[in-house]
C-alpha angles and dihedrals in degrees: 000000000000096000098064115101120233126252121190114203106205115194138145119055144158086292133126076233101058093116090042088056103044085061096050086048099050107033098027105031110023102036097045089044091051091047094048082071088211095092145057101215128200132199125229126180133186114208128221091264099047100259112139116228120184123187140107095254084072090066088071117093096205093061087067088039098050093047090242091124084084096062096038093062093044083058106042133091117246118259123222132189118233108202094200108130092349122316120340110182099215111193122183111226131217090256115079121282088342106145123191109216126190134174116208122202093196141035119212108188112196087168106135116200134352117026096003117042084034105067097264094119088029093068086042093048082047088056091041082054078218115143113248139191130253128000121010121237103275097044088050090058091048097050088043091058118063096195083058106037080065104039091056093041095051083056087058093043102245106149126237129174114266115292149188136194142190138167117244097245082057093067100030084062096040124007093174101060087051089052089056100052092053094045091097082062117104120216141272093069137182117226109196138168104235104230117035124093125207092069088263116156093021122148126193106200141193105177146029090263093047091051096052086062094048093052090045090054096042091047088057096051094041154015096236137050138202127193119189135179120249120245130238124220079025112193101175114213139191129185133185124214143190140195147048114258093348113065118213119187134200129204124329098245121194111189108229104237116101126241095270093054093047117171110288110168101272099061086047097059127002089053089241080140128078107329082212111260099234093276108153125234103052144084150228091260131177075261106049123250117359138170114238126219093024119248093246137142118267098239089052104042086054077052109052084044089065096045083062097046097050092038083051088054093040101059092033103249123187136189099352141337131148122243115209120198142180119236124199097197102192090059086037087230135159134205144171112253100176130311116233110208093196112039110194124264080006082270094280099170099060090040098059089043084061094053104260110110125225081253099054086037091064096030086057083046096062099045077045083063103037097046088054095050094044084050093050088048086056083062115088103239092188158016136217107248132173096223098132095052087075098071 
């Protein structure tokens, strides 16, 4: 049993995700790794109010449905992180002075959203010096952050529709500056905070009116702010991808809803959205129904693979992560909408229906991981100076 090396699931977390990701935890990461017989896996969940809790009960889905997770953390120990030789999970037990104690050779994050998707525990693993799945600290920030995902794609010359951003303080302190910047702009526009995920504080608008409110929601959720024009001929994309230096994509999905019913939260996951009418060709995806692959030309589907490609290196992506881009089929164009670094549920579905299962997807994830960190071991961290000398 020794010989298996050990994985930590951490999942959870202070996030407006924190459902989403106890599902992609339990069903996505910790059964297909078990399954995979080559790993222990622990379990390792971050409460909403930030408190770490480690043991095997928290693999099982009824304990958050039933609302026993309540009493269970009222009950269990804490849980700390020792950084001696990488990450140690240390947990007190009941009996006097007893400590658990368990090395773990690889992370697996499956935190969406804040704190988690967005380099928070990145920076924490880095510090650790523990290998993780899935992107480093500095892409996470890009992709979590709309304003930079496409600044530091336009320097690489991947195309988006014509934007605009702000912060909130910006607005609050002059709205009509603001309104001014965005008048090139045609309608409809997106309003979007640029950080969150789930689609939460979003505004499609048509008119001046319309936007003031947008601005106004999306002020109150976050402290920047991004405004883009709508497409025409909009084909929406998204396209999961895996790997370090060596892309490898799945299918080309395209979520069945039309411009006008874009994803809110609700559609994304509740499944308020298209139950899916019996077409062939898609799948029950995070997002509803979906076609995958997508019905597209050929010439624009290569395209649009290679938008995803180039956007993955670009950012820095590492492991996994899903691009979504906007099409405007008449022009054959492509352009970056957002990339998301945790896909929920790692995009399973699509995966499995390109012939890669949820095990060897994980399996791949995690010597993903290892080779990185072995990479970033190869690079010399530091010199020997004789700075203090001096004093």
């Amino acid at each position: 049993m020794n010989s298996m090396k050990t994985v930590a699931v951490i999942f959870g977390s202070r996030s407006a995700e924190h459902d989403v990701s106890i599902v992609t935890a339990l069903a996505s990461v910790i059964k297909p790794l078990e399954l995979s017989g080559q790993y222990q896996v622990e379990a390792v969940y971050i409460a909403k109010d930030g408190r770490w809790f480690w043991d095997d009960k928290l693999k099982d889905i009824s304990l958050y449905q039933s609302g026993e997770i309540d009493d269970f953390m009222r009950k269990a120990p804490d849980v700390h992180l020792s950084f001696k030789d990488g990450l140690t999970l240390v947990k007190s037990s009941q009996f006097a002075g007893r400590k658990q104690y368990k090395k773990v050779d690889i992370v697996f994050p499956a935190t969406h959203g804040t704190y988690g998707e967005d380099g928070s525990l990145m920076g924490l693993l880095e510090m650790a010096d523990v290998p993780y799945v899935g992107c480093g600290l500095s892409a996470s920030t890009i992709c979590m952050d709309k304003v930079l995902t496409k600044q530091v794609a336009a320097s690489a010359g991947i195309a988006s529709t014509p934007w605009i951003w702000c912060t909130s303080a910006e607005f609050s302190a002059n709205p009509k500056t603001i309104l001014d910047r965005i008048k090139p702009l045609k309608y409809p526009l997106f309003v979007k905070p640029a950080h969150l995920g789930s689609s939460i504080g979003i505004s499609r608008v048509e008119n001046a009116k319309e936007l003031i409110n947008a601005l106004e929601v999306a002020a109150h959720y976050d402290d920047k702010i991004i405004i883009e024009q709508g497409v025409k001929n909009l084909i929406e994309v998204t396209l999961p991808i895996i790997g370090n230096d060596t892309p490898k994509v799945a299918y080309l999905e395209r979520p069945m809803t039309s411009s006008e019913d874009f994803f809110d939260f609700d559609t994304k996951y509740m499944q308020g959205g298209e139950k899916g009418k019996g077409k062939s060709g898609g799948a029950k995806g995070a997002q509803g129904y979906s076609e995958i692959p997508a019905k597209l030309p050929k010439k624009l589907q290569s395209l649009a693979e290679e938008v995803g490609k180039q956007t993955y290196s670009a950012l820095g992506c590492n492991g996994i992560a899903r691009v979504d881009m906007l099409i405007d089929e008449k022009a054959g164009k492509v352009m970056l909408n957002e990339v998301n670094p945790l896909p929920g549920g790692l995009y399973a579905h699509n995966w499995s229906l390109a012939g890669t299962s949820n095990i060897s997807l994980v399996e791949q994830l995690v010597q993903f991981a290892e080779a990185r960190h072995q990479h970033r071991q190869k690079l010399a961290t530091s010199f020997s100076t004789n700075y203090l000398k001096q004093f």
